[in-house]
Wavefront OBJ file of the C-alpha trace (Angstrom):
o trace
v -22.089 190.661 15.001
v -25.633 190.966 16.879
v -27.482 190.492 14.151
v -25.349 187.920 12.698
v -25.438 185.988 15.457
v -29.440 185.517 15.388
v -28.981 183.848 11.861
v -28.039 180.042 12.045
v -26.117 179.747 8.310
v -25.656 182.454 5.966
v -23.338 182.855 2.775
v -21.069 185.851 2.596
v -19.372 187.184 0.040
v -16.029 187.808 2.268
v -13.084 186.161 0.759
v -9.371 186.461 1.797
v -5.689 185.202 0.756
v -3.143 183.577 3.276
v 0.482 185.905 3.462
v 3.347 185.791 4.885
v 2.700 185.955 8.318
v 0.014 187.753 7.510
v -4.056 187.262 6.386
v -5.686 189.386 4.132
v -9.764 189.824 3.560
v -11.805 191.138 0.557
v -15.187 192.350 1.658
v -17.878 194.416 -0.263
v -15.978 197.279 -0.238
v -13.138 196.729 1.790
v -9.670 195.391 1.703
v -7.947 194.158 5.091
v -4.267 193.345 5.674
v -3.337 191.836 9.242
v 0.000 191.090 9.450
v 2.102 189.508 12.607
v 5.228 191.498 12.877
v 8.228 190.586 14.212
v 7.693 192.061 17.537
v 4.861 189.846 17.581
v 1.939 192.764 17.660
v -0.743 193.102 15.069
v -0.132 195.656 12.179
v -3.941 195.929 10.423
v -3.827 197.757 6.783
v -7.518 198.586 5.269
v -8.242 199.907 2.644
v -11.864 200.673 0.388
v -12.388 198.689 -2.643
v -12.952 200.239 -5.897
v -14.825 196.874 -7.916
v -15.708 197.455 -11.197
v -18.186 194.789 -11.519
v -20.379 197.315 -9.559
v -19.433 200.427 -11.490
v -19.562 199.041 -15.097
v -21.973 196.932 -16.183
v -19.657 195.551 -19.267
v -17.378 194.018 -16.224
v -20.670 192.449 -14.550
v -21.672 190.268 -16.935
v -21.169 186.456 -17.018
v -17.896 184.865 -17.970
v -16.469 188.514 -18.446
v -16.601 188.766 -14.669
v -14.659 185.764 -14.120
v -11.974 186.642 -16.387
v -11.581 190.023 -14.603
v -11.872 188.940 -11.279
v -9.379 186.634 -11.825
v -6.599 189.195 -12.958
v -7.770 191.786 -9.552
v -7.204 189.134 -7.826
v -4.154 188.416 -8.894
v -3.136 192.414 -8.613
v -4.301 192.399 -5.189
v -2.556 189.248 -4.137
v 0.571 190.471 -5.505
v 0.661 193.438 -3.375
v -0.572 192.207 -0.192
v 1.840 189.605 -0.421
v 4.327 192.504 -0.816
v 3.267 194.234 1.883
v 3.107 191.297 4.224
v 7.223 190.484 3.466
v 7.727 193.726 3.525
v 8.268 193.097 7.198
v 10.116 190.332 7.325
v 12.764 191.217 4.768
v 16.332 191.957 5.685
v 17.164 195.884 5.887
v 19.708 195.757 3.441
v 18.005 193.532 0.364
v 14.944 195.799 0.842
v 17.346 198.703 0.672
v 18.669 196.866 -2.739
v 15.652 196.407 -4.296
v 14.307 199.714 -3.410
v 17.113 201.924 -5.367
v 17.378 199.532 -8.478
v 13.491 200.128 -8.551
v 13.160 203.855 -7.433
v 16.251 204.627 -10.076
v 14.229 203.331 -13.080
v 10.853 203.986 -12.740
v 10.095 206.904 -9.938
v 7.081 207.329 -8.757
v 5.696 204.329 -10.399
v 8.377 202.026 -9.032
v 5.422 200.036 -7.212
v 2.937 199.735 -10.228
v 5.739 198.759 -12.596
v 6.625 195.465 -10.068
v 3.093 195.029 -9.670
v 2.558 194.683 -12.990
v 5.837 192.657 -13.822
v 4.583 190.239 -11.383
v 1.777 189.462 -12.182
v 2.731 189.261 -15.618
v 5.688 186.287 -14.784
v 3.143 184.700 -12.552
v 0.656 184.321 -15.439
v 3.382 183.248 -17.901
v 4.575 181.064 -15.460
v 1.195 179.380 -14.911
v 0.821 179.474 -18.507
v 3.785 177.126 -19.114
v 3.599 174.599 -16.256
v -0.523 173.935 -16.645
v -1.127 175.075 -20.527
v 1.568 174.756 -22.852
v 4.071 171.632 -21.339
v 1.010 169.613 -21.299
v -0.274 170.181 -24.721
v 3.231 169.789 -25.890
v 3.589 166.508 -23.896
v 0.021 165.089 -24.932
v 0.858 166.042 -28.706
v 3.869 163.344 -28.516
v 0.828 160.587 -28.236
v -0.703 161.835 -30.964
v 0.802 159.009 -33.275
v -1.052 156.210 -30.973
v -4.219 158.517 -30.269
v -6.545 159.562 -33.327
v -9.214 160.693 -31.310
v -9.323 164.675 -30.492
v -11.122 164.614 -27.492
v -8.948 161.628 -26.363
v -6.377 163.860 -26.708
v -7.614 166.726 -25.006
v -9.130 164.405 -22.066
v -4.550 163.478 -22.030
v -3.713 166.513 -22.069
v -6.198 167.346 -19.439
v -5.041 164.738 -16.913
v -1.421 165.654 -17.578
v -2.687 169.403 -16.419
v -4.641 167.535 -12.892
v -0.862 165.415 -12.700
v 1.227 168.647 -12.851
v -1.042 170.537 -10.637
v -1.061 167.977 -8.143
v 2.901 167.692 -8.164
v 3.256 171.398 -7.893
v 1.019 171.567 -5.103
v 2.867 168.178 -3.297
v 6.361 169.811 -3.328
v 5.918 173.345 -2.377
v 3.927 172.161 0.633
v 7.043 170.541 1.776
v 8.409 174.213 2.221
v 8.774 175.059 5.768
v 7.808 179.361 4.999
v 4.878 177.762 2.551
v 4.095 175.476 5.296
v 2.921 178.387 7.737
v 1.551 180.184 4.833
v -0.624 177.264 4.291
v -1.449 177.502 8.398
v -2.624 181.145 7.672
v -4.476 179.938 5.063
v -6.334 177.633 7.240
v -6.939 180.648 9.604
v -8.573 182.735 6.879
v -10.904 179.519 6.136
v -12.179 178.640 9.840
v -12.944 182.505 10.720
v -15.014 182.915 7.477
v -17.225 179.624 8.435
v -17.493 180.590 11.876
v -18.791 184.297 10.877
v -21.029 182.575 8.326
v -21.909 180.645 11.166
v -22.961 183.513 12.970
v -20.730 182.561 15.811
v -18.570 185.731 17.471
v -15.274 185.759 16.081
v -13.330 184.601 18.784
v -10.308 182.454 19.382
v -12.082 179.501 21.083
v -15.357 179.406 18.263
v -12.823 179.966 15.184
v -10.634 176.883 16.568
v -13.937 174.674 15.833
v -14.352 175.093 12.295
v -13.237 173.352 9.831
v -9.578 173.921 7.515
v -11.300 173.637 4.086
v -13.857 176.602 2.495
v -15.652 176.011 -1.262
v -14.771 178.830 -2.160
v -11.423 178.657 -1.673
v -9.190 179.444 -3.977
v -7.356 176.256 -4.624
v -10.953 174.820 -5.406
v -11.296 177.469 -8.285
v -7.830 176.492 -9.868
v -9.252 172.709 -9.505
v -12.393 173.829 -11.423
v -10.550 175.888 -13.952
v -7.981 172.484 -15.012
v -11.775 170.441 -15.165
v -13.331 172.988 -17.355
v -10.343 173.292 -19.542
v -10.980 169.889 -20.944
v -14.366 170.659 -21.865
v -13.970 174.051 -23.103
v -10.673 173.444 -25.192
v -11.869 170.232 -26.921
v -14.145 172.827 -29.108
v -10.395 173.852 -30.500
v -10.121 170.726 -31.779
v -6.230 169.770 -32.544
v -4.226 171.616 -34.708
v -0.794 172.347 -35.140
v 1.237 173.101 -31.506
v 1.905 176.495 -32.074
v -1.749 177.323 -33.018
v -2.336 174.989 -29.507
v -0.820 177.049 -27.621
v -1.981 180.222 -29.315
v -5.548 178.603 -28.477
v -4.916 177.806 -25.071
v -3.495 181.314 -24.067
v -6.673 183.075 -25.741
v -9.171 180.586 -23.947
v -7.609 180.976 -20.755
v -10.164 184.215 -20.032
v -12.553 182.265 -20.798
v -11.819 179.173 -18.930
v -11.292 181.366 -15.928
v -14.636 182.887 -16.407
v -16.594 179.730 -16.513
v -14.937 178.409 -13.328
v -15.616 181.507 -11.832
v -19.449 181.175 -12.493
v -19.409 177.575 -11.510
v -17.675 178.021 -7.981
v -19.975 180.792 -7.424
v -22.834 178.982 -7.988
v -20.853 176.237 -5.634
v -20.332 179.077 -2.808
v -24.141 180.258 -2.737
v -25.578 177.383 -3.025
v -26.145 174.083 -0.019
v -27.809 171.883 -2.669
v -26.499 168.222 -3.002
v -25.610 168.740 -6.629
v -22.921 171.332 -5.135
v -21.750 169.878 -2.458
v -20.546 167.099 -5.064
v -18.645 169.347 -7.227
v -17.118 170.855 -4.277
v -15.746 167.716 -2.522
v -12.943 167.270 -5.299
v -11.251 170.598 -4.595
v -11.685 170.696 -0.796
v -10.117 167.569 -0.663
v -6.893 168.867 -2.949
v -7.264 171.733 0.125
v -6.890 169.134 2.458
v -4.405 167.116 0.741
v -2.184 169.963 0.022
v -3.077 173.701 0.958
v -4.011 174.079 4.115
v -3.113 173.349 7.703
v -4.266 173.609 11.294
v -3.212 176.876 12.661
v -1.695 178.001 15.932
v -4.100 180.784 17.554
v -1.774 183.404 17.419
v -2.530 183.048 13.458
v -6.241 182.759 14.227
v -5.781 186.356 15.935
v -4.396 187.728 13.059
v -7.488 186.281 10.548
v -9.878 187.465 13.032
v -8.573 190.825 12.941
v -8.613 191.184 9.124
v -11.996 189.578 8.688
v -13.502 192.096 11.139
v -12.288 195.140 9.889
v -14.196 194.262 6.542
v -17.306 193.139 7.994
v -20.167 195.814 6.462
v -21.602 198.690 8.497
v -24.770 201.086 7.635
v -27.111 198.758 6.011
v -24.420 197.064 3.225
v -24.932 193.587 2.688
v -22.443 191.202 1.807
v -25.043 187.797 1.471
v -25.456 186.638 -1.864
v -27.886 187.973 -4.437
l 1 2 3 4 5 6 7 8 9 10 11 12 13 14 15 16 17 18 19 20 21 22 23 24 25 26 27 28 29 30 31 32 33 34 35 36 37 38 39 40 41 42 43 44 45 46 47 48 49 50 51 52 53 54 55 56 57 58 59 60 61 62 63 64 65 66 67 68 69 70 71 72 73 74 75 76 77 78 79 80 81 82 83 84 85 86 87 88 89 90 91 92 93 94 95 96 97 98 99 100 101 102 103 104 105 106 107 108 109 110 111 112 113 114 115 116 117 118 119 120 121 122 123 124 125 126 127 128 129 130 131 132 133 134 135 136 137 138 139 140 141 142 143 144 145 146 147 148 149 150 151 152 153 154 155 156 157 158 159 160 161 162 163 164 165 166 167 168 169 170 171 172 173 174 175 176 177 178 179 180 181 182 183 184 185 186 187 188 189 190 191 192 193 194 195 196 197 198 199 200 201 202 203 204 205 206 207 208 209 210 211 212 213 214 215 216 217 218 219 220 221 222 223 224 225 226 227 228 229 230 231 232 233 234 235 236 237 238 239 240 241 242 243 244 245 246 247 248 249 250 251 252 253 254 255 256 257 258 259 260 261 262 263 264 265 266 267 268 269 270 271 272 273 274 275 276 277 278 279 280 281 282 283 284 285 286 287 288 289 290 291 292 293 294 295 296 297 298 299 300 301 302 303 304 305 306 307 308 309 310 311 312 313 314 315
């Protein structure tokens, strides 16, 4: 953190997710897991990072990077979430699970839930923010002629369900402290971009919110929808929804390129179009932590901070 420190602002690539009890960090080439157990110690999981954005060029290029970044992420979410309740389930349920899992698929038992997962999670998504409001907008269809009328409905009907979502599950007491964890993850990342040392005391300074969080890309990703699915035009709901499902990539890939330009960049024009989704962040996704959950961040951001001459700035 020496050299760090010498630097007044600096933009690092080092992103995490919130858990369950539990932080994780992405760094250049390192995953970190910090999870508070029940005991109350510190249980740190890292692991190296195998991106394929570095490896393959195919995977590098615009748009095609968003769409696959958006599906690792997902993976890894899944199973650090996983991991994370793993200690805070009850013996016997885990025991449960565990057989009806093992019996069916062996070896790959962990792959195979993975997979499943993610799968229902992206169905899931698909339903609640693609295909109910396309279905809902194509009732007004009869008083609206316009397309891009249309698709600007259905398009607010996407921001209205998003925000509803959001409201309600951040009544939940267990989402609740996730949402505290989350606003760990967000303060120790500003105060090691600050080039502060990652300590209890400077972390507790810094603010809840981060544009590049993740809440801000699924904000982004509803606005670019509109613009990107009013070249479909408005056919027939089945083909709709066909449409919607096969432009989701590359949805996903343009909000991708825009936040990124939003994360590396301190330019007015920026901080503009990140004010809308750190203020849904505000609103709905994140909360002051205690410091015992500012430990935990700290500990997961610091285990994937570089060594030997890797960067992780922004090219």
């Amino acid at each position: 953190m020496e050299n760090k420190a010498k630097k007044e602002l600096f933009k690092t690539t080092i992103g995490g997710q919130a858990l369950i009890e539990g932080v994780m960090m992405r760094g250049p080439s390192k995953i970190a897991i910090a999870v508070r157990k029940p005991n109350k110690e510190i249980e740190l999981k890292v692991e190296n990072l195998k991106d394929k954005t570095k490896e393959n060029k195919f995977f590098s290029l615009p748009i095609i990077r968003g769409a696959y970044k958006l599906v690792e992420a997902m993976v890894i979410g899944v199973n650090a979430l996983t991991y994370s309740a793993s200690f805070w389930e009850e013996e016997e349920n885990e025991d449960k699970k565990e057989g009806f899992i093992s019996k069916i698929f062996g070896e790959n038992a962990e792959t195979v839930e993975t997979g499943l997962t993610v799968l229902v999670s992206f169905l899931v998504a698909a339903l609640l923010f693609m295909i109910i409001p396309s279905v809902a907008a194509g009732l007004l269809k009869g008083k609206i002629n316009s397309v891009i009328l249309l698709n600007l409905m259905e398009g607010i009907l996407r921001l209205i369900i998003f925000g509803v979502y959001l409201y309600y599950i951040s009544k939940l007491e267990d989402i609740r402290r996730v949402f505290e964890y989350h606003g760990s993850e967000h303060k120790s990342i500003s105060c090691y971009e600050a080039g502060d040392e990652l300590t209890v005391e400077n972390v507790r300074k810094y603010p809840i919110v981060h544009p590049r969080c993740g809440t801000s890309f699924l904000f982004m990703v509803m606005m670019v929808s509109i613009v990107v699915l009013s070249f479909f035009g408005w056919p027939s709901p089945l083909m709709r929804i066909v449409s919607r499902l096969v432009a989701l990539p590359i949805i996903a890939g343009v909000a991708y390129e825009i936040n990124r330009i939003i994360g590396r960049s301190d330019s007015k024009i920026c901080k503009i179009l990140a004010l809308p989704g750190m203020k849904i962040q505000s609103l709905a996704t994140v909360r002051e932590p205690d410091d015992s959950m500012i430990e935990v961040a700290i500990e997961s951001l610091k285990a994937v901070i570089p060594e030997d001459g890797e960067s992780d700035l922004w090219k």
